[in-house]
C-alpha positions as a Markdown table, in Angstrom:
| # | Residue | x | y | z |
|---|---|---|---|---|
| 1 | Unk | 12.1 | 19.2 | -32.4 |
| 2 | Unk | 9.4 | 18.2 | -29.7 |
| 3 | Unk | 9.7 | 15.8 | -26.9 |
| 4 | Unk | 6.7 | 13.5 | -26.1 |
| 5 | Unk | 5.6 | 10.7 | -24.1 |
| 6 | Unk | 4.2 | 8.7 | -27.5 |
| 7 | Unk | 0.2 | 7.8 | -26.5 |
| 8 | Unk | -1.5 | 5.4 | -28.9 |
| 9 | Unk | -5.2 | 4.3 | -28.4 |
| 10 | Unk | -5.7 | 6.6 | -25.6 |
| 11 | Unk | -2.5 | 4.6 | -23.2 |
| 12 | Unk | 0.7 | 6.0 | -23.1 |
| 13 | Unk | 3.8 | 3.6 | -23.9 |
| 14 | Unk | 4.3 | 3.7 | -19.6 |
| 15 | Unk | 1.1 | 3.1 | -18.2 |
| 16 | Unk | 2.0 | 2.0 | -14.6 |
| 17 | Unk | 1.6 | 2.8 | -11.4 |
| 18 | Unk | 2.7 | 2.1 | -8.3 |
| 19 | Unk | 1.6 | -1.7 | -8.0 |
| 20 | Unk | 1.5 | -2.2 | -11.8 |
| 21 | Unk | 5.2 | -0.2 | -12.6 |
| 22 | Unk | 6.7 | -4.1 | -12.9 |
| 23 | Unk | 8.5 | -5.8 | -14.8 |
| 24 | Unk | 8.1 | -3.7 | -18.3 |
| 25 | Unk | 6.1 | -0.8 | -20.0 |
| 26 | Unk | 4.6 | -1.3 | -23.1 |
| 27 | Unk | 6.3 | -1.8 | -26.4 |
| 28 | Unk | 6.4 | 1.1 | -28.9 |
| 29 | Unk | 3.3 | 0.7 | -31.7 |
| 30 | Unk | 4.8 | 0.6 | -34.9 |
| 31 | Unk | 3.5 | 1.9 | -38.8 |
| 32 | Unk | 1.4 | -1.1 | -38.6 |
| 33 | Unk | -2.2 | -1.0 | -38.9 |
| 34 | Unk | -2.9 | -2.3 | -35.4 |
| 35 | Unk | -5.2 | -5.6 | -34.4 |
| 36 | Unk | -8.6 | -5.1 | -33.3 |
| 37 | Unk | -9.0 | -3.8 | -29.6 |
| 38 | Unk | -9.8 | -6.8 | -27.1 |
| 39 | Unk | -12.6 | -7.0 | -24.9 |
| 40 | Unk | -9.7 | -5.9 | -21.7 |
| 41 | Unk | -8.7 | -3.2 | -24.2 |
| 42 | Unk | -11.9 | -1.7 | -24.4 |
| 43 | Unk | -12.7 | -2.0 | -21.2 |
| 44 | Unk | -9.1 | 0.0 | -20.6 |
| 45 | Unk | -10.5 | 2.3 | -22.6 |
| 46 | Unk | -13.8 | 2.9 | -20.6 |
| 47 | Unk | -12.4 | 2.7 | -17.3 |
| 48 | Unk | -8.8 | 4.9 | -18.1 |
| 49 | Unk | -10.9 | 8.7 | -18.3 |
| 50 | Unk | -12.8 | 7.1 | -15.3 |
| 51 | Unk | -9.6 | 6.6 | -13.4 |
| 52 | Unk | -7.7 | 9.4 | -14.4 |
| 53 | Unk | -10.3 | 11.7 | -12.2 |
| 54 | Unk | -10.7 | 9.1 | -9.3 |
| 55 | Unk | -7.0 | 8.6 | -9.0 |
| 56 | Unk | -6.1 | 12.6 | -8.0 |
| 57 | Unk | -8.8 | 13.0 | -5.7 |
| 58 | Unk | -7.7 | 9.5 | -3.8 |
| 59 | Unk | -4.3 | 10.5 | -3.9 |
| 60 | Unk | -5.0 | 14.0 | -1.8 |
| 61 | Unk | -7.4 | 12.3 | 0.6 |
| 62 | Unk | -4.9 | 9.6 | 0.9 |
| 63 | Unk | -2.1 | 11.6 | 1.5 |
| 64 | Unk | -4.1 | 14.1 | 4.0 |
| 65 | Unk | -5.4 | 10.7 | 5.9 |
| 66 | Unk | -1.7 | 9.3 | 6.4 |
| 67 | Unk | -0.8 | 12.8 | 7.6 |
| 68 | Unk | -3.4 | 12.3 | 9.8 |
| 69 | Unk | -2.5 | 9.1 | 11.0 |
| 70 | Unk | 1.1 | 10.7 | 11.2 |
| 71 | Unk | 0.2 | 12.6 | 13.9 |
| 72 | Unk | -2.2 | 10.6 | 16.1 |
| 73 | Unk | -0.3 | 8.0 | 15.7 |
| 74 | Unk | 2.9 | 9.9 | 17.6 |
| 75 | Unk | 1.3 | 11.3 | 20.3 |
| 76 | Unk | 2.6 | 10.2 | 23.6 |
| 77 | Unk | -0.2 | 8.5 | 24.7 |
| 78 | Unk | -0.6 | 6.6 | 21.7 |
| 79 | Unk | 3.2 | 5.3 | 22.2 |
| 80 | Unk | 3.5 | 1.4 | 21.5 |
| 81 | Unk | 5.0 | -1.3 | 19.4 |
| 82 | Unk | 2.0 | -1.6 | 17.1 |
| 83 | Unk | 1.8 | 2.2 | 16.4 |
| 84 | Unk | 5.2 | 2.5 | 15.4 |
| 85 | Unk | 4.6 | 0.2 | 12.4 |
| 86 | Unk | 1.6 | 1.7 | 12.1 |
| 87 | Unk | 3.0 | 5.2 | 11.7 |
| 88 | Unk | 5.9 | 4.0 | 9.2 |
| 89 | Unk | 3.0 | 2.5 | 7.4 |
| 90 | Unk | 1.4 | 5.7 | 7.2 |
| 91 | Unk | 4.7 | 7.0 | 5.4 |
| 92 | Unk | 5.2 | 4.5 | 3.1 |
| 93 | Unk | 1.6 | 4.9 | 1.9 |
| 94 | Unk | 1.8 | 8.3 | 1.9 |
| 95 | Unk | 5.2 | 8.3 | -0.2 |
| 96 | Unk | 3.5 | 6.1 | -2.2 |
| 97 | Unk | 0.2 | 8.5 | -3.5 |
| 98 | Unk | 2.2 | 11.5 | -3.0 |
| 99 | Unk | 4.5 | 9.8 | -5.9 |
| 100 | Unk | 1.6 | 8.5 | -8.1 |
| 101 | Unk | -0.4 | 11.9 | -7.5 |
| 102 | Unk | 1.9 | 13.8 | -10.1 |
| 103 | Unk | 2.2 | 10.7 | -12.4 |
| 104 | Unk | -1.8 | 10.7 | -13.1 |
| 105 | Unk | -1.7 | 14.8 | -13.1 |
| 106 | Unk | 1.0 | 14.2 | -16.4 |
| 107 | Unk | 0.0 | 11.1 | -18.1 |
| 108 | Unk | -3.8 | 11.5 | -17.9 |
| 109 | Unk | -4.3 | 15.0 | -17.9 |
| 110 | Unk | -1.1 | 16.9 | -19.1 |
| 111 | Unk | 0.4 | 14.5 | -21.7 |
| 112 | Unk | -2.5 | 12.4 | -22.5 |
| 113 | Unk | -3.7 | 11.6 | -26.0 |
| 114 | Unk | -0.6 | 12.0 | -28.5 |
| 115 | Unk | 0.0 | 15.5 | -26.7 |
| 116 | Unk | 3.6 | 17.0 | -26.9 |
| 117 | Unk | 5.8 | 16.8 | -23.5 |
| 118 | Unk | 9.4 | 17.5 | -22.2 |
| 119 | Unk | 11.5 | 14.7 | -21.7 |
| 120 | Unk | 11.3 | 15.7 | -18.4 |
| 121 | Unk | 8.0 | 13.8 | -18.1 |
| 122 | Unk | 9.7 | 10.9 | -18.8 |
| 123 | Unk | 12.0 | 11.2 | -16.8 |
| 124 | Unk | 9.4 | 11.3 | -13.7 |
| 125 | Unk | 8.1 | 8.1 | -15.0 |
| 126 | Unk | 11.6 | 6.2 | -14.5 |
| 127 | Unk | 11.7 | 8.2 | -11.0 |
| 128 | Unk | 8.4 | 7.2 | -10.5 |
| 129 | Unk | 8.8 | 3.4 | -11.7 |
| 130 | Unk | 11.9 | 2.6 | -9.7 |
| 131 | Unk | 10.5 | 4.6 | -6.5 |
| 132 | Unk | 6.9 | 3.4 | -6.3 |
| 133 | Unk | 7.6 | 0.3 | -6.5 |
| 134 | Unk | 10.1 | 0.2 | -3.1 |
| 135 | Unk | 7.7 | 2.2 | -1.4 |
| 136 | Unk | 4.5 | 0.4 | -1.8 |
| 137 | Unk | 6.9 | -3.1 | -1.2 |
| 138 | Unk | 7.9 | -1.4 | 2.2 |
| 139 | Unk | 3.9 | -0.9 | 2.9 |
| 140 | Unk | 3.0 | -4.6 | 2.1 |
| 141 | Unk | 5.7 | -5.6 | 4.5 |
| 142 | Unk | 5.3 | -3.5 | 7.2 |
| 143 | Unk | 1.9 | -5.1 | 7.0 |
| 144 | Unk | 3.1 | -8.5 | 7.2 |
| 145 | Unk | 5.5 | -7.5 | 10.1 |
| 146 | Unk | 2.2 | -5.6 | 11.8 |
| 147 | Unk | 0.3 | -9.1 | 11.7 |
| 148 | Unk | 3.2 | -10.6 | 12.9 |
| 149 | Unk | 3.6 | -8.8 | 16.0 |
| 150 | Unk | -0.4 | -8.9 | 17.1 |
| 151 | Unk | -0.1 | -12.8 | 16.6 |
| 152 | Unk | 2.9 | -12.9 | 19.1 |
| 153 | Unk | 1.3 | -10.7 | 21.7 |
| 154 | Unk | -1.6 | -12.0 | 22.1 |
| 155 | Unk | -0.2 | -15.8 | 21.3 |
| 156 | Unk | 2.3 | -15.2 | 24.4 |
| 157 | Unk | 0.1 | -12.4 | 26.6 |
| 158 | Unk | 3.2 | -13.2 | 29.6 |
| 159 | Unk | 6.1 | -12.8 | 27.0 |
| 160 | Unk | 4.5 | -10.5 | 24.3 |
| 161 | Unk | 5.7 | -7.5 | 25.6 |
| 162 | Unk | 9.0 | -7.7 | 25.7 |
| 163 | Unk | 9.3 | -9.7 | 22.4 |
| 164 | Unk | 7.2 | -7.0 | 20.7 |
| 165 | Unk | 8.9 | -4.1 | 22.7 |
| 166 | Unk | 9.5 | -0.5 | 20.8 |
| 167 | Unk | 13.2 | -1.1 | 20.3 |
| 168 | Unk | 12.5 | -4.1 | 18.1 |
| 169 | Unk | 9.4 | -2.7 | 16.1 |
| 170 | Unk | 11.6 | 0.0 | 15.2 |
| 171 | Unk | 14.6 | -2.5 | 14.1 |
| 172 | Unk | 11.5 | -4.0 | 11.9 |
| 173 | Unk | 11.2 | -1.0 | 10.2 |
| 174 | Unk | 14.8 | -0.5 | 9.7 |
| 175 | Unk | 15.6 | -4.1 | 8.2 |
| 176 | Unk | 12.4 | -4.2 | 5.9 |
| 177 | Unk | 13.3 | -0.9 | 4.5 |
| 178 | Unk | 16.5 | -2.1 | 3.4 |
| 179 | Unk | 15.9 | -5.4 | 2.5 |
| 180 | Unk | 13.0 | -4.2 | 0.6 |
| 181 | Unk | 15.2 | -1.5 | -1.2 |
| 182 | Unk | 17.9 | -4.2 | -2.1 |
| 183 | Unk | 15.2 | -6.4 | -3.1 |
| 184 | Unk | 14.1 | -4.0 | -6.0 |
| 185 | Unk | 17.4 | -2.9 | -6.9 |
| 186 | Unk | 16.9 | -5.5 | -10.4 |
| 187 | Unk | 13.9 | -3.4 | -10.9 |
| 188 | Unk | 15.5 | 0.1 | -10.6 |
| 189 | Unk | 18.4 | -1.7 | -13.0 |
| 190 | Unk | 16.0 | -2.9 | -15.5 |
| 191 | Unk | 14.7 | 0.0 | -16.9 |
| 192 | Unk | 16.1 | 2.5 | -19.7 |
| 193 | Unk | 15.4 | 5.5 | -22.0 |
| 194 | Unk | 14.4 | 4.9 | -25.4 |
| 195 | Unk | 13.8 | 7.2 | -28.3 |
| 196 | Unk | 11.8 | 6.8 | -31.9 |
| 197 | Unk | 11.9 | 9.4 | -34.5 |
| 198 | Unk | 8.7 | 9.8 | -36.6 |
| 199 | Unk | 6.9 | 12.2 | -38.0 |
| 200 | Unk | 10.1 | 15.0 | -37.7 |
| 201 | Unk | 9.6 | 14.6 | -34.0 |
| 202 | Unk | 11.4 | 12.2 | -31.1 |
| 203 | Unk | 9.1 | 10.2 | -29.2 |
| 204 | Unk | 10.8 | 9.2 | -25.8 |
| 205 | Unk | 9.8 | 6.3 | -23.7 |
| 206 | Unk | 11.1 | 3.8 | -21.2 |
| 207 | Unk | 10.9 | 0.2 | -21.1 |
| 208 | Unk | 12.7 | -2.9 | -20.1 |
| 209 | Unk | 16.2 | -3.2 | -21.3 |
| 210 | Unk | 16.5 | -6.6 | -23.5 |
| 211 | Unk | 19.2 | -6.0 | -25.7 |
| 212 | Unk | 21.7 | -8.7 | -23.8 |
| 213 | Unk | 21.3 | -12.3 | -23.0 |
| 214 | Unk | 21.9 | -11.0 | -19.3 |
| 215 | Unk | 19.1 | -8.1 | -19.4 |
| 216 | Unk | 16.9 | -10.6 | -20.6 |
| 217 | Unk | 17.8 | -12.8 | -17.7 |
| 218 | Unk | 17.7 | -9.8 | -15.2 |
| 219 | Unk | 14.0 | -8.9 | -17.0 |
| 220 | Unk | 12.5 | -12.5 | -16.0 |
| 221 | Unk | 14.3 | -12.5 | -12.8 |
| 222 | Unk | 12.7 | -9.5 | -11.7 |
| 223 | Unk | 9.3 | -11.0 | -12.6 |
| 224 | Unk | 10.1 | -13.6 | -10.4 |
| 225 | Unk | 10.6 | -11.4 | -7.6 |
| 226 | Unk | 8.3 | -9.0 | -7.7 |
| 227 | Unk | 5.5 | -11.5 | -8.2 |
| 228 | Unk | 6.6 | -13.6 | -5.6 |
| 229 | Unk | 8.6 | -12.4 | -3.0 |
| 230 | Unk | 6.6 | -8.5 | -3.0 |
| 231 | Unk | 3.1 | -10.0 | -3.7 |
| 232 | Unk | 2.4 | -13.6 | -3.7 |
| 233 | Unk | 4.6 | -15.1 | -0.7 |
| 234 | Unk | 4.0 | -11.7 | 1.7 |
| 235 | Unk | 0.0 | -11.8 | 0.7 |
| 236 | Unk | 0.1 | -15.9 | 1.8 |
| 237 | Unk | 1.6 | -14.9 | 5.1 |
| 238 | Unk | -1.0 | -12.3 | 6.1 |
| 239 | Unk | -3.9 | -14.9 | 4.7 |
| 240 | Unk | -2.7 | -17.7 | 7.2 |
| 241 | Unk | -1.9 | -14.5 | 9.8 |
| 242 | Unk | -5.1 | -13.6 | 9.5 |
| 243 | Unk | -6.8 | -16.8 | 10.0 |
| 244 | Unk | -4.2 | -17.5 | 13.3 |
| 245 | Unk | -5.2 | -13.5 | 14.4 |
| 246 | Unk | -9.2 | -14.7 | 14.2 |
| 247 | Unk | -8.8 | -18.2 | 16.0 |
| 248 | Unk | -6.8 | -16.3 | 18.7 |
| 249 | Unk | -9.1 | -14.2 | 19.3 |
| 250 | Unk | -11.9 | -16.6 | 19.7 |
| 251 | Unk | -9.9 | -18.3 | 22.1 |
| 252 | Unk | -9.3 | -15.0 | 24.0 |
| 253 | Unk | -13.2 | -14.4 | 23.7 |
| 254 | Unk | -13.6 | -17.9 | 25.4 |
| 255 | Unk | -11.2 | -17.0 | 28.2 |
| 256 | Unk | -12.7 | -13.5 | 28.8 |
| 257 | Unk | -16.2 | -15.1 | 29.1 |
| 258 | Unk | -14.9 | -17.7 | 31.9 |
| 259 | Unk | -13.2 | -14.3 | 33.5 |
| 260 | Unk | -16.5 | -12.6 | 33.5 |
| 261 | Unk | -17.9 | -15.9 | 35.5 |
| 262 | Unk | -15.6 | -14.7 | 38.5 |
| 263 | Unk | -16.8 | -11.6 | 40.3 |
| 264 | Unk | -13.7 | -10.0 | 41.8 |
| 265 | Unk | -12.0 | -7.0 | 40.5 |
| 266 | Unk | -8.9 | -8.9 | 38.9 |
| 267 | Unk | -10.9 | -10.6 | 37.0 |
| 268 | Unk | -12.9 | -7.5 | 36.1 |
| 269 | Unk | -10.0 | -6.0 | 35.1 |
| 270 | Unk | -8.3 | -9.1 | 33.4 |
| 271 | Unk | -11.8 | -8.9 | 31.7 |
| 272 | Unk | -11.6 | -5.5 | 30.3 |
| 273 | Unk | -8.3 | -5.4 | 29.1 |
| 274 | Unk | -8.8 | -8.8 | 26.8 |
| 275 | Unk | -12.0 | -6.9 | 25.2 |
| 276 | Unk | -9.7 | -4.0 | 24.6 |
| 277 | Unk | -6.8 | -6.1 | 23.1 |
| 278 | Unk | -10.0 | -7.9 | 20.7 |
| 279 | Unk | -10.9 | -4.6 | 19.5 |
| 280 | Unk | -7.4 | -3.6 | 18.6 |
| 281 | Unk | -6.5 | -7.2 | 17.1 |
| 282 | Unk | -10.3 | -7.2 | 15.3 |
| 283 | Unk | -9.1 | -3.1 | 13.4 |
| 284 | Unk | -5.7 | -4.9 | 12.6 |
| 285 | Unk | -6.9 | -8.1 | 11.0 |
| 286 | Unk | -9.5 | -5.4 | 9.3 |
| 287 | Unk | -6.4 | -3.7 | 7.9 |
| 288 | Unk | -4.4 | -7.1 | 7.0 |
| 289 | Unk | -7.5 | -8.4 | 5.0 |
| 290 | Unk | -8.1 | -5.5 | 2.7 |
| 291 | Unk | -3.8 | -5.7 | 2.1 |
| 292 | Unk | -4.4 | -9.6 | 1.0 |
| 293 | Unk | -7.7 | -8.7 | -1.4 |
| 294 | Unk | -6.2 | -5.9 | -3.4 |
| 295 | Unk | -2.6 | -7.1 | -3.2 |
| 296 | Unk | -3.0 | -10.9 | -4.3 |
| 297 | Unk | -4.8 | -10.7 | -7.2 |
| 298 | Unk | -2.2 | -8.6 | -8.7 |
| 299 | Unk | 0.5 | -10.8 | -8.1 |
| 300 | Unk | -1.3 | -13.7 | -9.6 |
| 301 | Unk | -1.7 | -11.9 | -12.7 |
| 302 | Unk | 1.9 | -10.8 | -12.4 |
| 303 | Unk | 3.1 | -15.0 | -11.8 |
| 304 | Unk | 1.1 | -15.7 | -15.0 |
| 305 | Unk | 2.8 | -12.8 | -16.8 |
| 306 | Unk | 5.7 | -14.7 | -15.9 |
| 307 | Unk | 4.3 | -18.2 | -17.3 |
| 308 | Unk | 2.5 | -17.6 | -19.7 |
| 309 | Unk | 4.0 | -15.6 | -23.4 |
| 310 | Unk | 1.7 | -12.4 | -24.0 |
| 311 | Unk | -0.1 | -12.5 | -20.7 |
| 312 | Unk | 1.3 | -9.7 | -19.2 |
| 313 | Unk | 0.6 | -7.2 | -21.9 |
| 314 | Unk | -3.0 | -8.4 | -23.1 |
| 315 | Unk | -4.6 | -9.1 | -19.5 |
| 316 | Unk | -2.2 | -7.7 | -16.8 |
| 317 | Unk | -1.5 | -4.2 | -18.8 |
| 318 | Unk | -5.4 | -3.4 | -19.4 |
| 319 | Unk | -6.0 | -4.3 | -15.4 |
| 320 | Unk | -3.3 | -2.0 | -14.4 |
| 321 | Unk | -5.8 | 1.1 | -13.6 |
| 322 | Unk | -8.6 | -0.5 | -12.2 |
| 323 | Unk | -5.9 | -2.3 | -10.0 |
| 324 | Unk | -3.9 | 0.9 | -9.4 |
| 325 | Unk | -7.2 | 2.7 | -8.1 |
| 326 | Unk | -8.0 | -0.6 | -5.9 |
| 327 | Unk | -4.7 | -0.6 | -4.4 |
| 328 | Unk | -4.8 | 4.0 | -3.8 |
| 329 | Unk | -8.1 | 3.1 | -1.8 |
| 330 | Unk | -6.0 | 0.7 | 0.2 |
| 331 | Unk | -3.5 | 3.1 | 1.4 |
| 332 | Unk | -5.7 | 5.8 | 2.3 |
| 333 | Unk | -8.8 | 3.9 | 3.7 |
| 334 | Unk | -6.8 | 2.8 | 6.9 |
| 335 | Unk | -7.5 | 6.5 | 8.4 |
| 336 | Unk | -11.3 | 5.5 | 8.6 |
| 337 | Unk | -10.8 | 2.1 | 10.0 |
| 338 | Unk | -8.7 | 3.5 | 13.0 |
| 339 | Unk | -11.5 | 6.3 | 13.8 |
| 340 | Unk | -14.3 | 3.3 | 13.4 |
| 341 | Unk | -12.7 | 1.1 | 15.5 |
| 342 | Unk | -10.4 | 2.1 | 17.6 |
| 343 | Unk | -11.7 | 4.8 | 20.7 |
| 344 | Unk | -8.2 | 5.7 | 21.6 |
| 345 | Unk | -7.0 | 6.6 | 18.4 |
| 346 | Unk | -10.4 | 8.4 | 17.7 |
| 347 | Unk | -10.2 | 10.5 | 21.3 |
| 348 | Unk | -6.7 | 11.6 | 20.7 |
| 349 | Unk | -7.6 | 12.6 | 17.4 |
| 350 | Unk | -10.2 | 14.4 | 18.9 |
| 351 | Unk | -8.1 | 16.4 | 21.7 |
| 352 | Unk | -5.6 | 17.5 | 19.2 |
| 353 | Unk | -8.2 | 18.7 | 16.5 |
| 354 | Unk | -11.7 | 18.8 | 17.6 |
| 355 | Unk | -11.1 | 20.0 | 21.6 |
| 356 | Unk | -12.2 | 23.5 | 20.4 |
| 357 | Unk | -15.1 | 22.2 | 18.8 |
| 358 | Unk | -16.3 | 19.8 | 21.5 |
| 359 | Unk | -15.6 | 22.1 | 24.3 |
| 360 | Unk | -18.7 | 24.6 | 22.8 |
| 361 | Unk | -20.8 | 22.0 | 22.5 |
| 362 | Unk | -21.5 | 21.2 | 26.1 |
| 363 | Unk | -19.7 | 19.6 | 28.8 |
| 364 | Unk | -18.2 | 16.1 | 28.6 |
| 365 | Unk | -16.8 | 13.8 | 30.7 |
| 366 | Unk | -12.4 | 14.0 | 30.8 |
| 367 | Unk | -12.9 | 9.8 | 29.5 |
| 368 | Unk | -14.8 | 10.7 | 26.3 |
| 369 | Unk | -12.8 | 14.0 | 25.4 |
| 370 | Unk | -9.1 | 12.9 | 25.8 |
| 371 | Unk | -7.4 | 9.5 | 26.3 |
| 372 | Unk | -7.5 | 9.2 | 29.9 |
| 373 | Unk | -4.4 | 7.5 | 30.4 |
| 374 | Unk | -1.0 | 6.6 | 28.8 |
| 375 | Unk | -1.2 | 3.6 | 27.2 |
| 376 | Unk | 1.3 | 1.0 | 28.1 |
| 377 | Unk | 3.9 | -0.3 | 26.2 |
| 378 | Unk | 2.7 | -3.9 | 27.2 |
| 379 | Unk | -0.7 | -3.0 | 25.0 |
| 380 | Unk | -1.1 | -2.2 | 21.6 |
């Protein structure tokens, strides 16, 4: 007796991925003839074969980029508060399309289209429905805690560096990782293995348990949360972040200008280091912004879901790819931001990959090969 991972219409019963995987799969088709598709469905059907090729390719460039990050990111000249979030950032993405990489490889490719597979397969999807989710939560955080940070240095420039120090970005990471974890624990609790004979085979699938008064409870509770308290309330606090982050920077603009008014070498230097600290706060507002455009409109849709009877599996459901592929661009683009904007992080990725390459080109100066000095713990 085959094992498979029943597909109807071209979209397996579990079509989620890593920002879509909550709160519920989709419900097995019956014997029924089945309505007409809807305009979403259709266009789920376009876009799905679309997405099931973008989605790999994303996923290795993604995880490559975050490697890269990695490993810039860790040098010992690139030591600071910021970059430590920045580099746990880097894992939690990475974690993140390194988990969805062999969901797409399965359930588009492998499994796809009524095809027979092992139970095996779905038990990667549970894996892969409990553990996404966590990981991508940790990523939206850590970018909430990122913004958080950059306002408070450059909000208190005399006391920013000792309330931002290394020791406490580091407890950051440690208490969002577990809060986040707890947080999700009704989501790794809600879901369960189901099976449907038909047709002298067993078609396996997970979905929401519902069975009890108190699963149903536990199923609308975990709505709740991750609508809320992993997309709606962390994507509000980097919008108002964001627009604190900009008017702070103007100000610091403003103060840099009056600096540049004075023509002694303090004020030279004073000078030089607030245009440095504007380019680094400009590459993390950069980074905040594109969180707050993919993230939010998902957990709108997800807070109607919630509201409104149906809405989840005839709007949010059909979204879930072109949402999932948004949200993969997000965690691998932040590679190319840093090399754009950010000349330290583009130097020492330079000296540790491209010296060779440089050096037999011609001469440079020491400035524009390597990162000519440590950077403090005081900047970013």
């Amino acid at each position: 007796m085959a094992y498979t991972i029943s597909n109807v219409n071209s979209t397996p019963l579990v079509s989620f991925g890593m920002t879509s995987v909550s709160p519920t799969a989709f419900d097995l088709y019956n014997s029924t003839e089945p309505p007409p598709p809807s305009d979403l469905e259709r266009f789920q059907d376009i876009y799905r074969p679309i997405h099931g090729v973008a989605a790999p390719i994303i996923c290795i460039l993604g995880i490559i980029a975050n490697c890269l990050n990695i490993v810039v990111l860790t040098r010992k000249n690139m030591i600071s508060p910021t970059n430590v979030l920045l580099t746990w950032l880097a894992i939690s993405d990475g974690l993140t399309m390194m988990a969805y990489l062999p969901y797409v490889v399965l359930n588009y490719h492998i499994y796809s289209l009524n095809s027979e597979g092992p139970l095996s397969n779905a038990r990667y999807i549970m894996f892969f429905a409990i553990f996404s989710v966590i990981v991508h939560s940790i990523s939206i955080w850590l970018t909430v805690s990122l913004a958080v940070f950059r306002y408070v240095f450059i909000r208190y420039p005399r006391r920013g560096a000792k309330l931002c120090s290394i020791y406490r970005a580091k407890l950051t990471v440690f208490i969002v990782c577990v809060v986040v974890t707890l947080v999700c624990i009704p989501n790794s609790l809600s879901y369960t293995f189901f099976k449907v004979e038909k047709n002298n085979m067993t078609f396996w699938y997970i979905d929401v348990r519902r069975d009890t008064p108190g699963y149903q409870f536990l199923k609308n509770f975990n709505l709740w949360i991750q609508a809320i308290l992993v997309k709606l309330l962390p994507c509000l606090l980097l919008a108002v972040l964001s627009i604190l982050l900009i008017k702070q920077m103007k100000d610091a603009e403003k103060r840099r200008k009056k600096l540049m008014n004075k023509s002694n070498s303090k004020a030279e230097d004073d000078s030089r280091r607030h245009r440095k600290t504007n380019r680094t706060t400009k590459m993390l507002v950069t980074v905040v912004v594109l969180f707050v455009l993919t993230e939010t409109p998902q957990g709108i849709l997800q807070l109607l879901g919630g509201i409104i009877d149906g809405f989840f599996s005839k709007v949010y459901v059909p979204l879930g790819d072109l949402m999932d592929t948004l949200a993969l661009f997000n965690n691998g683009i932040n590679f190319v931001l840093y090399c754009t904007m950010s000349k330290h992080f583009r130097d020492t990725f330079i000296k540790i990959f491209l010296s060779d390459i440089v050096k037999s080109s011609g001469p440079r100066p020491d400035t524009q090969l390597m990162a000519a000095r440590t950077t403090r713990v005081s900047e970013v």
